[in-house]
N, C-alpha and C positions, 0 to 999 in steps of 0.2 A: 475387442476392448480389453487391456490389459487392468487386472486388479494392481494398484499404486498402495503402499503404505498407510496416505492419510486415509482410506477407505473407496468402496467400489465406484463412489458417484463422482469425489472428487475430480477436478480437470483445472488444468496450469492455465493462469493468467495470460493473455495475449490480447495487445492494444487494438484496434479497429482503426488507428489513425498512421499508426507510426512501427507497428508491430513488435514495441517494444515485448518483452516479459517479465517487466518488474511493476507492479499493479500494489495501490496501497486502499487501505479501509480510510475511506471519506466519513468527514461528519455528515450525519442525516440532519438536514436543512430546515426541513417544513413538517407539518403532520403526516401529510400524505406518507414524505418518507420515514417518518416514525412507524405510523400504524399501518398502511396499506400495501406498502411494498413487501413486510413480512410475508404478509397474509401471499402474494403472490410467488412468494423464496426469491426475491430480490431482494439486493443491496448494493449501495454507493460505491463505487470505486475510481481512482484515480490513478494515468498512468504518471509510473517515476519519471518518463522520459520528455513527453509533450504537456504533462500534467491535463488531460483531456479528464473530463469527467464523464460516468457512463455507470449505468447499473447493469449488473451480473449474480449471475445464480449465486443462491448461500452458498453452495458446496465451490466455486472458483476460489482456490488456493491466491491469498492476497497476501501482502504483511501486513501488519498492523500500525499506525499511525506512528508518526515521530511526537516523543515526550517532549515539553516545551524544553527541556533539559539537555535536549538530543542536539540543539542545534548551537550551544555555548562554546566559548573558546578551550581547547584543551587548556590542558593547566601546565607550564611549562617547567622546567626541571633545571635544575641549577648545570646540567652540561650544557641544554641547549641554550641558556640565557646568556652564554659568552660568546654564540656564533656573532659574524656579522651579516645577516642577509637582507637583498635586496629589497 
């Protein structure tokens, strides 16, 4: 087992459904997953690809959730606003 940068236990994200490797931090739902999954080093995760939901060790390398901010229109710039597209 190869020591990785984030630290010795860390291990990359990989889907069970679809084998995506892009995995994100889910909200914790219920109490259970508030307080009892800690206690076990599990946590929520969703893949980017099938959106399959699934819990995974704390140490599995995830991103972090999109800000509701994250998913807004860019803001468009006086060159682009005289294209004409379809």
């Amino acid at each position: 087992m190869s020591s990785s940068p984030d630290g010795p236990f860390s291990q990359p994200y990989q889907c069970h459904d679809c084998g995506s490797e892009t995995g994100f931090r889910s909200r914790r739902r219920s109490l259970i997953e508030r307080f009892i999954l800690p206690l076990l080093l599990l946590k929520p995760v969703r893949c980017g690809e099938c959106f399959r939901r699934d819990y995974r060790l704390i140490f599995t390398r995830v991103r972090e959730r999109f800000s509701s901010g994250a998913h807004a229109m860019p803001v468009k710039s006086a060159a682009s606003s005289n294209r004409n597209v379809a």
